[in-house]
BAVEX-387969 format. One record per residue (C-alpha): residue number from 1; x, y, z negated. Coordinates in Angstrom, 2 decimals. Example, Ala and Ser with C-alpha at 12.3 -4.5 7.8 and 13.67 -1.06 7.14 Angstrom:
BEGIN
{site 1, {12.30, -4.50, -7.80}},
{site 2, {13.67, -1.06, -7.14}},
***
This chain:
BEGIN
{site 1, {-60.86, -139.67, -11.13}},
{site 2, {-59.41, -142.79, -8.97}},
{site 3, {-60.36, -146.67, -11.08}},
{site 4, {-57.88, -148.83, -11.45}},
{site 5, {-57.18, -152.04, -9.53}},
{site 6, {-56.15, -154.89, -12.08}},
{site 7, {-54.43, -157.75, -10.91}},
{site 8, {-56.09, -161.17, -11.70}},
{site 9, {-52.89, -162.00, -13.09}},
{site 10, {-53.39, -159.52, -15.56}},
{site 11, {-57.27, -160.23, -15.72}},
{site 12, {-56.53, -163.93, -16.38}},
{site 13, {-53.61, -163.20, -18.92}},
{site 14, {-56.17, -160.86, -20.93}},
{site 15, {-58.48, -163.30, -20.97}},
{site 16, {-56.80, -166.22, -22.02}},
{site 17, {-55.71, -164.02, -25.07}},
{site 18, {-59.26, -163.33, -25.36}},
{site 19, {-59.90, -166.89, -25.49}},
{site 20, {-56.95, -167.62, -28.05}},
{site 21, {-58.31, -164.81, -30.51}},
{site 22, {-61.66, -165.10, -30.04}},
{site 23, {-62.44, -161.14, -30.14}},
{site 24, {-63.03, -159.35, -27.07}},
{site 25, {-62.88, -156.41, -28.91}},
{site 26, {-59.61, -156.84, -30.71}},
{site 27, {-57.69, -157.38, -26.96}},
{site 28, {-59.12, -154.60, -24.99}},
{site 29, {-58.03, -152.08, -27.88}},
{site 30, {-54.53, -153.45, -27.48}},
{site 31, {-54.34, -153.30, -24.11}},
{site 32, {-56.55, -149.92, -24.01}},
{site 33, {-59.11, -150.93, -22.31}},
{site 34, {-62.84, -150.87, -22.29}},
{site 35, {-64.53, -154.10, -24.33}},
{site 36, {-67.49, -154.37, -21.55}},
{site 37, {-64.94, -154.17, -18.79}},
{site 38, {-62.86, -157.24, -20.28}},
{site 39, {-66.17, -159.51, -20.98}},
{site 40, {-67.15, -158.62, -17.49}},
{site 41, {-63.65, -160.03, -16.45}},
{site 42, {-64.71, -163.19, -18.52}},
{site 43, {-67.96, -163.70, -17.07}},
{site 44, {-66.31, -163.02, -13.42}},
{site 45, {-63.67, -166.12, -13.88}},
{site 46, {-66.11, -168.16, -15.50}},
{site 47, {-68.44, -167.86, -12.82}},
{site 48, {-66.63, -167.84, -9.50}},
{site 49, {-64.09, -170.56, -8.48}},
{site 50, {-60.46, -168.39, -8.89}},
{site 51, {-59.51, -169.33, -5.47}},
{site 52, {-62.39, -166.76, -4.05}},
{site 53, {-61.19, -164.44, -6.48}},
{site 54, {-57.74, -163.55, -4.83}},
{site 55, {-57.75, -165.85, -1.88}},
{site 56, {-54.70, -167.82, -2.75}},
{site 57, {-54.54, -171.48, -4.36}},
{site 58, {-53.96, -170.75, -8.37}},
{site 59, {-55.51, -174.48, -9.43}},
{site 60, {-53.45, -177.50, -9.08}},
{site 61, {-55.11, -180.27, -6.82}},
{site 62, {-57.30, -182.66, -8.68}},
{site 63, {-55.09, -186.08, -9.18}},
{site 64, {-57.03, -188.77, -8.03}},
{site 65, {-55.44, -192.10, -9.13}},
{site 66, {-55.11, -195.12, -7.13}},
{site 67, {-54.82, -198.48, -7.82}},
{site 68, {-51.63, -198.77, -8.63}},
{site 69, {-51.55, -196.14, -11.42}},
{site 70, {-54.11, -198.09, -13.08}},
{site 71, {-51.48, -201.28, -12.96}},
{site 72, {-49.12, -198.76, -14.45}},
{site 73, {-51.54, -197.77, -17.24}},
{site 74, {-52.68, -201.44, -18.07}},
{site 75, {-49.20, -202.78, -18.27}},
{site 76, {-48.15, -199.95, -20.26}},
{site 77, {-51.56, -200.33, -22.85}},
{site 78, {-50.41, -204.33, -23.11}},
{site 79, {-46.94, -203.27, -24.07}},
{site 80, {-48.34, -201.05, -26.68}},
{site 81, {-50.66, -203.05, -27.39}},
{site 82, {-47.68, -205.70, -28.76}},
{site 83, {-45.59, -203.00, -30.37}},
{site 84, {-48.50, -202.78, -32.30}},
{site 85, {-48.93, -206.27, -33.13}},
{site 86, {-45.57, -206.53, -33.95}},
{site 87, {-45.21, -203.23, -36.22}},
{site 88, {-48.45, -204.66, -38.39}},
{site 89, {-46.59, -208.09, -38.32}},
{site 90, {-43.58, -206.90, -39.40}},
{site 91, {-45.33, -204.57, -42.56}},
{site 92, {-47.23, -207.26, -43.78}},
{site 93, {-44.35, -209.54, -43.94}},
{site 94, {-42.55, -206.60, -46.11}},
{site 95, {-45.25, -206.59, -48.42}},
{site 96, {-46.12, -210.23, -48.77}},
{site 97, {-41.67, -209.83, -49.41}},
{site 98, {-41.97, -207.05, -51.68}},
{site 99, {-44.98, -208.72, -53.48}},
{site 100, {-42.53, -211.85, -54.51}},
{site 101, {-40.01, -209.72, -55.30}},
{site 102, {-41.57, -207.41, -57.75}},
{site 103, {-44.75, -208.82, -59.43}},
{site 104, {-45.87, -205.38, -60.85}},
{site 105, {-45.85, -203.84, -57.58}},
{site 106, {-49.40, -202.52, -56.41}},
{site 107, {-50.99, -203.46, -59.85}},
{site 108, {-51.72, -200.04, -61.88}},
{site 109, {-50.64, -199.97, -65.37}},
***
């Protein structure tokens, strides 16, 4: 009887439904296949970096960010930052407004 060669496509697919379920059990009876065979999969791409599994590049390069990316980021959190400001500004001059308008407003009866 010849084994079968999975592809770690399939292997990785398996196991991120494995992951999403959380029942080994459960996935290898849908795909009809052995329970130990697909936590053996799990263990495999846990422990071994899945460029030594197949040889090609399947992670995306680590970003590293430079100095200017953290401008980017600081001048974006200051303009948030405001929006803020303004948006808590703006309610508590609708409430102080609403407060004058309606006296029994916020008072419980």
């Amino acid at each position: 009887m010849k084994r079968l060669q999975y592809d770690l496509n399939f292997k990785m697919e398996i196991i991120r439904k494995v992951k999403e379920i959380g029942n080994f059990t459960a996935v290898a009876r849908q795909h009809e296949l052995d329970p130990k065979m697909v936590l053996r999969w799990a263990k495999e791409l846990n422990r071994k970096d899945v460029d030594q599994l197949d040889g090609a590049s399947k992670r995306q390069s680590a970003f590293i960010p430079t100095a200017e990316d953290f401008k980017q980021l600081e001048q974006e959190n200051e303009k948030l930052k405001k929006l803020l400001a303004e948006q808590a500004l703006e309610r508590e001059i609708l409430k102080d407004l609403l407060k004058k308008t309606n006296p029994t407003c916020g008072k419980r009866v």
